[in-house]
TILUM-754346 format. One record per atom (N, C-alpha, C): x, y negated, z; residue in one letter; atom name. Coordinates in steps of 0.001 Angstrom, whole numbers, plus 500000, padded with zeros to 6 digits. Each point is the difference from the previous one (the first is absolute). Layout:
% residues N
c1,c2,c3,gunu,tilum
X,Y,Z,A,CA
...
% end
This chain:
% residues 269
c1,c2,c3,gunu,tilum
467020,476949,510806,X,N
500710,499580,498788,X,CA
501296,499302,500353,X,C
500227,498706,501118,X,N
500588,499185,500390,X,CA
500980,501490,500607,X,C
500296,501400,500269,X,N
500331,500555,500871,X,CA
501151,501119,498813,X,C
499184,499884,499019,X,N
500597,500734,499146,X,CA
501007,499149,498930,X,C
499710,498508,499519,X,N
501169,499233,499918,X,CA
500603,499911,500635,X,C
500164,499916,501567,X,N
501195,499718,500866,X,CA
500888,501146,499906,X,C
499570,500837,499615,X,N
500825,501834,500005,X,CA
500393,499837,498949,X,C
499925,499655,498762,X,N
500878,499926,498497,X,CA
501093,499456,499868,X,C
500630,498716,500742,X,N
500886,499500,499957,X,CA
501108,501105,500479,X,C
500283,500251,501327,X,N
500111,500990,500698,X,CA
500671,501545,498970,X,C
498523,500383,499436,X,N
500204,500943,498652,X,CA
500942,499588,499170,X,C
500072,498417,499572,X,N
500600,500172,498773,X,CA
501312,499904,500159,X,C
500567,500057,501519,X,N
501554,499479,500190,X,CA
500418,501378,499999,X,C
499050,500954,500680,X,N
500881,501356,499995,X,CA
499589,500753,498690,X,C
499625,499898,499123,X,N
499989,500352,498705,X,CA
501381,499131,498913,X,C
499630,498833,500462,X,N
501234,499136,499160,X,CA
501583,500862,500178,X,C
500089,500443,501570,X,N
501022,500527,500356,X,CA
500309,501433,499804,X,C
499019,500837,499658,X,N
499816,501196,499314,X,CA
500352,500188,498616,X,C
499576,498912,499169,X,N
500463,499889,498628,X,CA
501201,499277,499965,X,C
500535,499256,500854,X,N
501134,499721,499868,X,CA
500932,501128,500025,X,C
499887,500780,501182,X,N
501137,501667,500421,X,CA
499632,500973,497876,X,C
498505,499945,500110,X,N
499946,500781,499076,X,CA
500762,499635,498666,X,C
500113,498573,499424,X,N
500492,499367,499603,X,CA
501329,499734,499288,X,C
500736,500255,501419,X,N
501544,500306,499845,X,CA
500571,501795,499880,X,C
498898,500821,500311,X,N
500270,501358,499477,X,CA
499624,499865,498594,X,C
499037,499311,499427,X,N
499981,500229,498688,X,CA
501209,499437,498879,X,C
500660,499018,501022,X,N
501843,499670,499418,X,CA
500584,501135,500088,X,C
500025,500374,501403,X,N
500982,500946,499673,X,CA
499357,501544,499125,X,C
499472,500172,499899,X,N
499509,500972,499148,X,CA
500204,500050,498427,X,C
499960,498572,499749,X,N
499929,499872,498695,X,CA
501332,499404,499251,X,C
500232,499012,500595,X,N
501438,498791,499896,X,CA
500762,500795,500041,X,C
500923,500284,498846,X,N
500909,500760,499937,X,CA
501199,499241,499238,X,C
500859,498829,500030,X,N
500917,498971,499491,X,CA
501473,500986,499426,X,C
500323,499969,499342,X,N
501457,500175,499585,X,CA
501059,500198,501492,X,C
499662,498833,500531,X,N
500974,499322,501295,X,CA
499136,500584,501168,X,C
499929,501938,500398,X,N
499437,499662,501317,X,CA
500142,499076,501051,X,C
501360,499274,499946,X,N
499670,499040,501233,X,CA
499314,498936,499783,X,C
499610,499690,498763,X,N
498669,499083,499598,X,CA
498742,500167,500744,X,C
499946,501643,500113,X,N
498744,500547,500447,X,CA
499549,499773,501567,X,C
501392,500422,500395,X,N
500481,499601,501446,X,CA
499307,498218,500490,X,C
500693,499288,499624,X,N
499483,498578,500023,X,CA
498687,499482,499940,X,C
499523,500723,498540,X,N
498504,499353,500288,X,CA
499385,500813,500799,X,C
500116,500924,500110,X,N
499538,500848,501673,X,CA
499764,499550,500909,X,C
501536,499274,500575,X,N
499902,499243,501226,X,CA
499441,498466,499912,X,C
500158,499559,499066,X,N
499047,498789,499808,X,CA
498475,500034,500060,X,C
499574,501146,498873,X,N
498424,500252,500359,X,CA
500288,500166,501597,X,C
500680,501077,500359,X,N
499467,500421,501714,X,CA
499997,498578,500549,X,C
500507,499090,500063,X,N
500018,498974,500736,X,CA
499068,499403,499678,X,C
498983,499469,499188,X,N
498652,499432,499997,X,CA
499343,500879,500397,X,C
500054,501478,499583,X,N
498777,500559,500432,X,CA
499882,500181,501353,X,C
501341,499626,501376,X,N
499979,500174,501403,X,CA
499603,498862,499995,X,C
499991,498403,499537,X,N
499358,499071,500131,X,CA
498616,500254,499630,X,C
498899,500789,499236,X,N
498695,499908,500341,X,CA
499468,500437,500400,X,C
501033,501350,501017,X,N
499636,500922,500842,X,CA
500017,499001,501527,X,C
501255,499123,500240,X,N
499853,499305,501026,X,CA
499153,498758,500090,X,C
499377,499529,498398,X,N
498549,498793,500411,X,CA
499141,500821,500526,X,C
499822,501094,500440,X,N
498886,500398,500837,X,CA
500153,499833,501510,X,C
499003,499356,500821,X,N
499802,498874,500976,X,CA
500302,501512,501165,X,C
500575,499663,500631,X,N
500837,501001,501600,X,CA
498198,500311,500595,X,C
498952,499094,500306,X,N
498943,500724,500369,X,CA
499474,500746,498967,X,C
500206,500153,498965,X,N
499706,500832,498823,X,CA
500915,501777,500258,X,C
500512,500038,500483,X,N
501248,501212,500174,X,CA
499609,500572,501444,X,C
498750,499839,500563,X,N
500132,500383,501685,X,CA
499324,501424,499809,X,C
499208,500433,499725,X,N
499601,501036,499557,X,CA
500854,501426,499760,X,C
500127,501369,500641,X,N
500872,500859,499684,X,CA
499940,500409,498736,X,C
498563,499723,498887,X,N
499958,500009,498842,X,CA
500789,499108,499336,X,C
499726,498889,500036,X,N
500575,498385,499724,X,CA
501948,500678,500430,X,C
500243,500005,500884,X,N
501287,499855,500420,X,CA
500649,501279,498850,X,C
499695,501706,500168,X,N
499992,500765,499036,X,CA
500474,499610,498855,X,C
498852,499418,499382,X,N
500004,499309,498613,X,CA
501330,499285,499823,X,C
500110,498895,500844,X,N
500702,498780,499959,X,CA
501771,501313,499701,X,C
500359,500154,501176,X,N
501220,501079,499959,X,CA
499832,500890,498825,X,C
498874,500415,499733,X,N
500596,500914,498736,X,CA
500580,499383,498588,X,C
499046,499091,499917,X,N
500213,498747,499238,X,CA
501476,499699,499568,X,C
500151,499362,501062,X,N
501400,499745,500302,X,CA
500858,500932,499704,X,C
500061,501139,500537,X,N
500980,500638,499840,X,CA
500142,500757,498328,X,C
498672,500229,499985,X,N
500286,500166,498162,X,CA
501042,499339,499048,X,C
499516,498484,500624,X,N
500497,498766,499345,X,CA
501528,499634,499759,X,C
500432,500578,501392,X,N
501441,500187,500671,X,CA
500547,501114,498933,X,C
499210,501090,499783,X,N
500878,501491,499765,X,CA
500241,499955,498360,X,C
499190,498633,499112,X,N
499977,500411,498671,X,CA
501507,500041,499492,X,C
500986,499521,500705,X,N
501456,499960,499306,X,CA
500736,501362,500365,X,C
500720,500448,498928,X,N
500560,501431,500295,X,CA
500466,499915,501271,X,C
500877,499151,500787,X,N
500693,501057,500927,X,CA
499552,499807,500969,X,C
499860,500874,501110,X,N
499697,500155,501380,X,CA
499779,498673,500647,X,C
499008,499323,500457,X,N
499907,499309,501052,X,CA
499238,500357,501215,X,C
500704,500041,501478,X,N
499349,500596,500907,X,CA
498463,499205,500533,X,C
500553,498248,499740,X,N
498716,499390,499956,X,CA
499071,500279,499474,X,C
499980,500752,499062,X,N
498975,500237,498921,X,CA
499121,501415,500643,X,C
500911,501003,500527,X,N
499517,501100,500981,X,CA
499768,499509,501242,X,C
500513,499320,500285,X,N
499554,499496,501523,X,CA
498050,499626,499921,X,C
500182,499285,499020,X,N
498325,499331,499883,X,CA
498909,501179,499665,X,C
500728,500475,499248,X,N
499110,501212,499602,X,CA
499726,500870,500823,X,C
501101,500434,501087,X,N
499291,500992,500636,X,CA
499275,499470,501363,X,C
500352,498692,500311,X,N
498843,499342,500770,X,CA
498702,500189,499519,X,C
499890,499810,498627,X,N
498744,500064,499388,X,CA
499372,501740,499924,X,C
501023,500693,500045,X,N
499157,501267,499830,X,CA
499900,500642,501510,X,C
500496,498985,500956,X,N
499504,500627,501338,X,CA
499273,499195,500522,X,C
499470,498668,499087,X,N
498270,499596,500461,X,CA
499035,500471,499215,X,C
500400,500860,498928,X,N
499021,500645,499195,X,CA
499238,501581,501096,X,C
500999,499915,500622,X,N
499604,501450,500714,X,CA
499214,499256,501466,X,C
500117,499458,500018,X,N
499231,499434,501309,X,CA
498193,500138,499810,X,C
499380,500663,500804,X,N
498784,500468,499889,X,CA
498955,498716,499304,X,C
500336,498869,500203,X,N
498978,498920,500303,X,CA
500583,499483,498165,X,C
500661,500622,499259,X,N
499994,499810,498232,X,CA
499833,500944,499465,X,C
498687,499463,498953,X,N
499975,501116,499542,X,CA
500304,499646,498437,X,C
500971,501280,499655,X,N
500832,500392,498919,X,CA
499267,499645,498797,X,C
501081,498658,499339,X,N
498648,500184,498216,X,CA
501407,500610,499701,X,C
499236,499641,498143,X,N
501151,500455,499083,X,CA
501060,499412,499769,X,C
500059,498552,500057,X,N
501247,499247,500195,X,CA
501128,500281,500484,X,C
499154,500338,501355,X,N
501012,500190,501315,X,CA
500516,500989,500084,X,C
499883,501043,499013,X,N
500254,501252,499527,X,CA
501974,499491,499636,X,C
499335,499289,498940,X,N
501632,499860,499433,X,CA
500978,499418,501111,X,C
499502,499832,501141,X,N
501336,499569,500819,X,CA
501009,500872,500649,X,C
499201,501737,499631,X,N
500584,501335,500517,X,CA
500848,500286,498841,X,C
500033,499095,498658,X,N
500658,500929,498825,X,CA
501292,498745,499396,X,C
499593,498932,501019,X,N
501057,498546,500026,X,CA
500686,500541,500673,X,C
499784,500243,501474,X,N
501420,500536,501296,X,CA
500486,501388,499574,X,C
499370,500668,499161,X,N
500911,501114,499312,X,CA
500894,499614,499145,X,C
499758,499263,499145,X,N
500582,499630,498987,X,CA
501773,499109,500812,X,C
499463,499164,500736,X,N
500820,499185,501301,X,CA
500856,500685,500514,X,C
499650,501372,500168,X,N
500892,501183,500985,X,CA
500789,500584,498795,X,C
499468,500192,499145,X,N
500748,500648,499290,X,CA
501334,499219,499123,X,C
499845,498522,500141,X,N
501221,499338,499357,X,CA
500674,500271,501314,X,C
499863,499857,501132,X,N
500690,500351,500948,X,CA
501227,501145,499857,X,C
499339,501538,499271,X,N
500300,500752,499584,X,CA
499653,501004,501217,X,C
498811,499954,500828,X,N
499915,500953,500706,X,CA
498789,500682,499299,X,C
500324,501048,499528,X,N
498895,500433,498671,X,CA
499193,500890,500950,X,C
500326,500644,501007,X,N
498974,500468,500907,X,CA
499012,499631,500448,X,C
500222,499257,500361,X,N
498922,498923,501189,X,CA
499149,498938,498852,X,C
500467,499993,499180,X,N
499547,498948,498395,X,CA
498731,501292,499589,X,C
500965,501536,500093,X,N
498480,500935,499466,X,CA
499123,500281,501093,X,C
500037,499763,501223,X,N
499275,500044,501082,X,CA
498718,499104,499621,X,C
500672,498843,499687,X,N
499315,498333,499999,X,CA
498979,500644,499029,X,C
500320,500945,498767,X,N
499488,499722,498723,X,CA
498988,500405,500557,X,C
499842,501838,500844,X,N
499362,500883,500164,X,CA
498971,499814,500591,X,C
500218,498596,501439,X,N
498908,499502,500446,X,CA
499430,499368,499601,X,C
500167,499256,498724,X,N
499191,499170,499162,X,CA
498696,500809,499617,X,C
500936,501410,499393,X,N
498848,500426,498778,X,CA
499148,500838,501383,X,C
500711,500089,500668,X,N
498186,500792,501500,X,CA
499075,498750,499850,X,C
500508,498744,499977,X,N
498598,499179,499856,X,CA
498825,500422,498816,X,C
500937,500427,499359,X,N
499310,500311,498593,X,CA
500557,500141,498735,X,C
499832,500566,499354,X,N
500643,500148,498381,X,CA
500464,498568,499131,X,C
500653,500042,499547,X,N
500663,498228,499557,X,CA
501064,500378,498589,X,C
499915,499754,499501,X,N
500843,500194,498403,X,CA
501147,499130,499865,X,C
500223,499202,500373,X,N
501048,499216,500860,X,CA
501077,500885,500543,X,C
499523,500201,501200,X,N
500464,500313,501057,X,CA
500673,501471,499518,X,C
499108,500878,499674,X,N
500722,501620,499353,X,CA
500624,500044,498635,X,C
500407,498823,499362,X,N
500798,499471,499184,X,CA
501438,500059,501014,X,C
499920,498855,500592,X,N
501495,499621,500968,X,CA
500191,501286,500616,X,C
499156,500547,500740,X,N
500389,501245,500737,X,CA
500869,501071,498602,X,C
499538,500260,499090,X,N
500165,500592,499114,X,CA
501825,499735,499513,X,C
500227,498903,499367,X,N
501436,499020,500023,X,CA
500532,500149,501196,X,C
499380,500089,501089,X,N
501144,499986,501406,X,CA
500075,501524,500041,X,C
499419,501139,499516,X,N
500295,501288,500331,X,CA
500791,500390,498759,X,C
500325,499536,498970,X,N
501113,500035,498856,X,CA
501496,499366,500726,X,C
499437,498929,500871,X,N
501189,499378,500575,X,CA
500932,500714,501174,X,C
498748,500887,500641,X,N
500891,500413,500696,X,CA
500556,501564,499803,X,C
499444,500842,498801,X,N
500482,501048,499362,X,CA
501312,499716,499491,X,C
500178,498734,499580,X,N
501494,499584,499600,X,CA
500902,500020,500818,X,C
499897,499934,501234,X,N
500536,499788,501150,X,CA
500693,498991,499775,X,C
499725,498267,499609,X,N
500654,499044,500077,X,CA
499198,498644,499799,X,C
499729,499033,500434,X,N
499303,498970,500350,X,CA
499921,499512,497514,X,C
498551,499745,499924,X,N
500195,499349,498847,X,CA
498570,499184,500334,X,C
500237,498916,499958,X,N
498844,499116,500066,X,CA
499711,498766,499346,X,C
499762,499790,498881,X,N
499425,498586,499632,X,CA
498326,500288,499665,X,C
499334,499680,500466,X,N
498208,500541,499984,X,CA
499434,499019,498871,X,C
500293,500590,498595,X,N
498669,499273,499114,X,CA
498773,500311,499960,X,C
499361,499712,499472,X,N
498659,500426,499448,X,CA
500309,501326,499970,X,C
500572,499818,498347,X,N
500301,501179,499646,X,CA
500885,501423,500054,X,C
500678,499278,500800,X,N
501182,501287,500845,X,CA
501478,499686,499293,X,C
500213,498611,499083,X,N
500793,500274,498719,X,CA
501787,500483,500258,X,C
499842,499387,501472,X,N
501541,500271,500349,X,CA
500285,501565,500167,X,C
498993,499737,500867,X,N
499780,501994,500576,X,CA
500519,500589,498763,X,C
499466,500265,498652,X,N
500191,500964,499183,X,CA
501180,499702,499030,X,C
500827,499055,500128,X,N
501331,499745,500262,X,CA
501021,500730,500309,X,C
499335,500330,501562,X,N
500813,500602,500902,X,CA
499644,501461,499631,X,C
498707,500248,499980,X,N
499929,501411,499861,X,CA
500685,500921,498479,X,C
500578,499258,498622,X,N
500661,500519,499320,X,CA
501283,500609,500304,X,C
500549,499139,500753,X,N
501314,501042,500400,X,CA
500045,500634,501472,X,C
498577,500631,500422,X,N
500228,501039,500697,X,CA
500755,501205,499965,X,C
500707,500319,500645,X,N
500703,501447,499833,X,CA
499295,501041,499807,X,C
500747,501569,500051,X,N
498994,501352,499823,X,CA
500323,500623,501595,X,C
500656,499448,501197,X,N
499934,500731,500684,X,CA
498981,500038,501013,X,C
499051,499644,499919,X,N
498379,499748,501285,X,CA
500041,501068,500815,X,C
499609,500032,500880,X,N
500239,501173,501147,X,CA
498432,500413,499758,X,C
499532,500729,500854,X,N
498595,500388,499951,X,CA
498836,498875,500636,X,C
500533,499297,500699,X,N
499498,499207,500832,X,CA
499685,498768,499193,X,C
501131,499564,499236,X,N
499861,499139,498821,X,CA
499159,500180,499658,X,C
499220,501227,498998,X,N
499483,500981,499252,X,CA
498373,499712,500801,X,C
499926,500291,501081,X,N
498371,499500,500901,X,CA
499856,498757,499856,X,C
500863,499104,500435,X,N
500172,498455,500215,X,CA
499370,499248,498353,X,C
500370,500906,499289,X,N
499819,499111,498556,X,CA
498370,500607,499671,X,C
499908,501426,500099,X,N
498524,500846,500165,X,CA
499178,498991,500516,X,C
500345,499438,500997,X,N
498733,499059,501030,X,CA
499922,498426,499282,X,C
500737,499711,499368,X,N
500032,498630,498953,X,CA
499138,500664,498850,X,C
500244,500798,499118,X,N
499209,500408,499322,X,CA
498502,500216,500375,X,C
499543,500467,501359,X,N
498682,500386,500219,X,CA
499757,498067,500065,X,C
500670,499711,500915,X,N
499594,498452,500469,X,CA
499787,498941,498617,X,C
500720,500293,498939,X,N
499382,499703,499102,X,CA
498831,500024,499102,X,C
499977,501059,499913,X,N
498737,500589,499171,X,CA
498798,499872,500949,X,C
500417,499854,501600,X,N
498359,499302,501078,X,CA
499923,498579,499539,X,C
500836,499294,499610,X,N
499912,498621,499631,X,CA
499198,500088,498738,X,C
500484,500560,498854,X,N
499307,500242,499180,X,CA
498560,500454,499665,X,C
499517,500496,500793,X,N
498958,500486,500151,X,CA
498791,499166,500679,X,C
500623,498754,500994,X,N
499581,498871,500078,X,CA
499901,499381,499383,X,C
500218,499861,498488,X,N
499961,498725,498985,X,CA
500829,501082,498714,X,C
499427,500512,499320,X,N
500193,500414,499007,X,CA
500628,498619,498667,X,C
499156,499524,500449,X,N
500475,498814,498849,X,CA
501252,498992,500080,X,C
500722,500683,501334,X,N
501165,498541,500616,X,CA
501330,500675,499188,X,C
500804,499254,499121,X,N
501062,500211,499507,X,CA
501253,500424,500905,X,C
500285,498966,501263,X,N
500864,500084,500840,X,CA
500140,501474,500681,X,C
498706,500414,500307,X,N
499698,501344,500743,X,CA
500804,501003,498909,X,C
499721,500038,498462,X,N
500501,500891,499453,X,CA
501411,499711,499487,X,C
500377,499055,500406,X,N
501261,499935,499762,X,CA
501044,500398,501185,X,C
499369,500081,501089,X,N
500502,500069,501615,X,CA
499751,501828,499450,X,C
499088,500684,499431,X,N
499809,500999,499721,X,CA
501251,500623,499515,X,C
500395,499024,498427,X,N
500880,500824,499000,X,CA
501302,499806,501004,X,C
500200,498939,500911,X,N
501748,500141,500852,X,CA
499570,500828,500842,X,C
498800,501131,500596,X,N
500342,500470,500522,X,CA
500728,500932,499381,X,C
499528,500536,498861,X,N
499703,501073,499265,X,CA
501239,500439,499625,X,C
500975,498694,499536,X,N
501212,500009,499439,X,CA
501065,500915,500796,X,C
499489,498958,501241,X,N
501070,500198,501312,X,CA
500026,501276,500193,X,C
498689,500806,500136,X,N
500092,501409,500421,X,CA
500540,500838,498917,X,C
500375,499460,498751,X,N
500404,500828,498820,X,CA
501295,499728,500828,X,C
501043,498966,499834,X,N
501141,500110,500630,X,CA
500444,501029,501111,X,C
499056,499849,501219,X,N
500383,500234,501183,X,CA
499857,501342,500238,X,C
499260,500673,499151,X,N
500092,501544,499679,X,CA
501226,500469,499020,X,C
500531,499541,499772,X,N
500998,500381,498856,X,CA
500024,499554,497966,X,C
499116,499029,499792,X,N
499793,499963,499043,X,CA
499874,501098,498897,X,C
498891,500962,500420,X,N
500003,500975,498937,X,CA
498340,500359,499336,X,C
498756,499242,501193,X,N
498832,500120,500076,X,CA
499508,498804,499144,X,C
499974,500268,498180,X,N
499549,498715,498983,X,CA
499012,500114,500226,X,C
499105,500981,500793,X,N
498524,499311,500283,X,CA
499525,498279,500942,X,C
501110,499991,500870,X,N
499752,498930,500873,X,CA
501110,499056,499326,X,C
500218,499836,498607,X,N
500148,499330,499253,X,CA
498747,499444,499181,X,C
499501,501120,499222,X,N
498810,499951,499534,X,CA
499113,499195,501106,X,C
499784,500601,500852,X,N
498937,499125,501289,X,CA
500566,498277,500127,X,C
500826,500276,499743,X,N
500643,498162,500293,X,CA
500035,498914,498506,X,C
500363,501206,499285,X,N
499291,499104,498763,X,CA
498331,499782,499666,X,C
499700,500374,500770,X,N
498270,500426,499465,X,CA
499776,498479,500836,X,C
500461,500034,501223,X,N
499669,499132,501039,X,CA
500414,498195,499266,X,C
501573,500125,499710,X,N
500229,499103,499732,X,CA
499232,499365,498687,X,C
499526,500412,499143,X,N
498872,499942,498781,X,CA
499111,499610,500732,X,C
498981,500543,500972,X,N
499129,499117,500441,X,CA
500189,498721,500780,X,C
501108,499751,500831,X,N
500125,498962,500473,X,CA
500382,498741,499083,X,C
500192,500398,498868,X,N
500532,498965,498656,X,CA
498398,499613,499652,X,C
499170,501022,499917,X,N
498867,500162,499136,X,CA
499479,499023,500891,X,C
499692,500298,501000,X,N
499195,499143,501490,X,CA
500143,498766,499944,X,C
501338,500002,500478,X,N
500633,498555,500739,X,CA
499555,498444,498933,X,C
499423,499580,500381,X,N
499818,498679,498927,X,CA
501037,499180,500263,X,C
500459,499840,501167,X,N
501378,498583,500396,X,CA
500650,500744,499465,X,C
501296,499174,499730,X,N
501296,499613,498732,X,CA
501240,500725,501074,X,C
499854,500821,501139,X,N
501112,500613,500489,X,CA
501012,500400,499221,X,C
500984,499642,500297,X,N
501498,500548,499058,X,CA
499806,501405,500065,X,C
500004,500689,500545,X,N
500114,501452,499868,X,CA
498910,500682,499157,X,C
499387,499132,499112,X,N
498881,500531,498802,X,CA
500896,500133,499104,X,C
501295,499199,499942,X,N
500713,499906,498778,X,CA
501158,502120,499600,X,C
500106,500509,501302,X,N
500749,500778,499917,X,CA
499959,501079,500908,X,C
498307,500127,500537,X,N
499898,500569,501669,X,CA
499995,501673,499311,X,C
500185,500326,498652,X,N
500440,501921,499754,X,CA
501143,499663,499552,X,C
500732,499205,500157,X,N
501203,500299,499488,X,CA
500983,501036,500986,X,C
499901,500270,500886,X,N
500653,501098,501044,X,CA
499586,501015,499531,X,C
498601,500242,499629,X,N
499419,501372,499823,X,CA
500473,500851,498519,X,C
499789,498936,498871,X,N
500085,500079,498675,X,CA
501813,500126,499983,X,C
500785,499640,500818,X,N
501547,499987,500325,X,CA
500472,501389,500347,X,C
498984,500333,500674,X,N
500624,501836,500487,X,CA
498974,501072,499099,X,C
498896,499439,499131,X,N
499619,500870,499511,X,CA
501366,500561,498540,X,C
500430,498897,499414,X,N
500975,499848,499170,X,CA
500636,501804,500528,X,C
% end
């Protein structure tokens, strides 16, 4: 008994510090101010307590390649929640995903998300290759709805052939960008956007009920209406169908409930 209280304390620091990381994604996910640089600020303010209750955990507490893992992924999450590139923030992370591979840890689900953090990390970088590498080895661990979401947005990103990255929840910038796509897509474009579309609808199929998934759905859907020439109103139709369910779904107050067919209902005109 005396053996299993001494282990809770312990528990509750690296949980405290788990909901702290989780915490500040649910700001940025949701907090959406007039003044993005409002958003910016309390960002870095949350991040700064939440690296303070990541660092009350005691240095013999962190010796462990699990423990240490944890600790770096942690961290580096914590580091990466502000839009732009910090290498500190990849630096930690991929320490952490090369003690995840070390034989003597074994892989939960947590530790999952530290393959779809250093993607995310690489890809403000703007090296969108090595960001879909990151994604690809994630999902060999296993299927993740997460993860073939971002992969999905980074293969729209790079059919564009031009860096677009602010990562919401909901994709809201992304489909921004994707209205004034051009009509000239090469063929390659044309696969590149094909494989966002499949990567969507695998997300989907993981969670039928997740709004985000079908909204990551309807920008694919859009995009490939563009990038073919805008002449196929079926993958209009498909993107409005999508965007209807992700309205229907989504219970949080995301801005993009307010107007997420307005692209579609714009070119059906």
């Amino acid at each position: 008994m005396s053996d299993v209280s001494a282990e809770k304390p312990e528990e509750d620091l690296w949980e405290r510090a788990r909901k702290a990381a989780d915490n500040l994604y649910e700001i940025k996910e949701t907090f959406f101010p007039q003044n993005p640089d409002d958003k910016v600020t309390r960002l870095q303010n949350e991040s700064d307590l939440a690296l303070k209750v990541l660092d009350s955990i005691p240095p013999e507490q962190r010796k462990s390649p699990l423990q240490r893992a944890t600790y770096e992924y942690l961290r580096g999450k914590i580091l990466d929640v502000v839009p732009d590139y910090r290498k500190e923030a990849e630096d930690h992370l991929s320490k952490a995903v090369s003690k995840i591979l070390m034989p003597q840890v074994k892989l939960n689900p947590s530790l999952t998300d530290a393959w779809l953090c250093l993607g995310v990390s690489i890809w403000k970088k703007g090296d969108l290759p090595a960001a879909k590498n990151c994604f690809n080895l994630a999902l060999s661990k296993g299927p993740n709805k997460k993860i073939l979401c971002q992969l999905s947005m980074l293969e729209r990103s790079m059919a564009q052939g031009k860096k677009i990255f602010l990562p919401l929840c909901s994709d809201l910038i992304l489909i921004r960008c994707e209205v004034e796509i051009q009509s000239f897509g090469s063929e390659n474009q044309i696969e590149i956007v094909e494989e966002s579309i499949q990567h969507a609808k695998e997300a989907i199929t993981l969670d039928v009920k997740d709004g985000n998934s079908w909204y990551n759905l309807g920008n694919a859907c859009l995009t490939s209406f563009f990038v073919t020439g805008s002449w196929d109103h079926q993958k209009l139709l498909q993107s409005l169908k999508a965007y209807q369910n992700a309205v229907s779904l989504q219970s949080r107050a995301f801005p993009w409930n307010a107007f997420s067919c307005f692209p579609v209902d714009f070119f059906k005109l």
